[in-house]
Structure formats: structure tokens, C-alpha cells
C-alpha positions in Angstrom: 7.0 -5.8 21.3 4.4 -3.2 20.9 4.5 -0.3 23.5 0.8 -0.5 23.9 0.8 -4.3 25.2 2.8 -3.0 28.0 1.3 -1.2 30.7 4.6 0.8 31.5 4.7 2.4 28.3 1.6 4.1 28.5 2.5 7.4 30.8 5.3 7.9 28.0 3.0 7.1 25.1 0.2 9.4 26.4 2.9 12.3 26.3 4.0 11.9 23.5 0.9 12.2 21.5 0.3 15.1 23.7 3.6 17.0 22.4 3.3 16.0 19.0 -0.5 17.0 18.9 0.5 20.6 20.8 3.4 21.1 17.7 1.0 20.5 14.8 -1.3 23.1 16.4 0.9 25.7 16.8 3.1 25.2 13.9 2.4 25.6 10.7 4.8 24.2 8.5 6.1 20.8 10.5 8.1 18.3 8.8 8.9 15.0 9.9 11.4 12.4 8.5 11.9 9.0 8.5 15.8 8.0 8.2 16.6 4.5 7.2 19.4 3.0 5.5 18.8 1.1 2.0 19.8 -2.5 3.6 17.5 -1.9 7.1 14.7 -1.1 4.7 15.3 -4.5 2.6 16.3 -6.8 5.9 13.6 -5.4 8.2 10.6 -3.8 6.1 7.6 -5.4 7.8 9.0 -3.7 11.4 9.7 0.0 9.6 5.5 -0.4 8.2 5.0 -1.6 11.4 6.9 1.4 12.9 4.8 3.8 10.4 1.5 2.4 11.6 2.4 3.4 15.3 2.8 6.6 14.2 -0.2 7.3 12.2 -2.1 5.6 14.9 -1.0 8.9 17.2 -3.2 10.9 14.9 -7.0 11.4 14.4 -7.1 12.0 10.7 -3.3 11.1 9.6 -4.5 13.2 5.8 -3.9 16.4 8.3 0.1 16.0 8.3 0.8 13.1 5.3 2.2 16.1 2.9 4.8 17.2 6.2 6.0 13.7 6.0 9.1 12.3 4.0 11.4 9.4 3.7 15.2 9.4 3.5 17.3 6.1 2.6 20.8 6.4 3.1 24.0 4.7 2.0 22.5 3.7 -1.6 24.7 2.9 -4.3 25.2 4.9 -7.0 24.6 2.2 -9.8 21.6 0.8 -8.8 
């Protein structure tokens, strides 16, 4: 369910875009990553997107902090 359909998740929601707003203004070099496992990312894509669209929706112009952002996939084979 998305967090925004229910009314109960809004006091959280609305402090975390404050905190993560407040840390990109006074930091200057923020990274974030995304962990996933390979197999998570094949069996459940559309809801990791969907997860990545919540977050850029926290941001007014999400080009500001795209280069602070980065992806790792864990437990891939070696002979792929």
C-alpha cells in the first residue's frame, strides 16, 4: 500500500522529507544507496521502481541529488 493513501502515515512522511531536505542543505557531498539483492531485483522490480518513485517524489527538482545516488545488487554470481 502506498504510505500516502493512508492518513496515519502522513505525520511520519512529512518528517521525513523534512530531515532529508535539512541534510542536503547542509551537506555537501550526500550519498545515498539503494541495496538490493540480484533475485529481489528480478522477482519484485515493479515494487523497487515503485519504491524509487516515492523517493524522488520527496524532492522538488530530483536532478539536485541524482549524481549522490547509487545502486548496489548483492549476491550476484560470478559467471553471469
Amino acid at each position: 500500500m502506498d504510505n500516502r493513501d493512508d492518513q496515519r502515515f502522513i505525520p511520519q512522511d512529512i518528517t521525513n522529507s523534512f530531515f532529508i531536505h535539512e541534510v542536503f542543505e547542509k551537506t555537501e557531498n550526500v550519498k545515498i544507496a539503494f541495496v538490493s539483492s540480484k533475485n529481489s531485483l528480478n522477482d519484485k522490480a515493479i515494487e523497487f521502481v515503485h519504491s524509487l518513485t516515492q523517493f524522488a517524489e520527496r524532492f522538488e527538482n530530483i536532478n539536485e541529488v541524482v549524481k549522490s545516488i547509487f545502486l548496489v545488487v548483492t549476491k550476484v554470481p560470478t559467471h553471469l
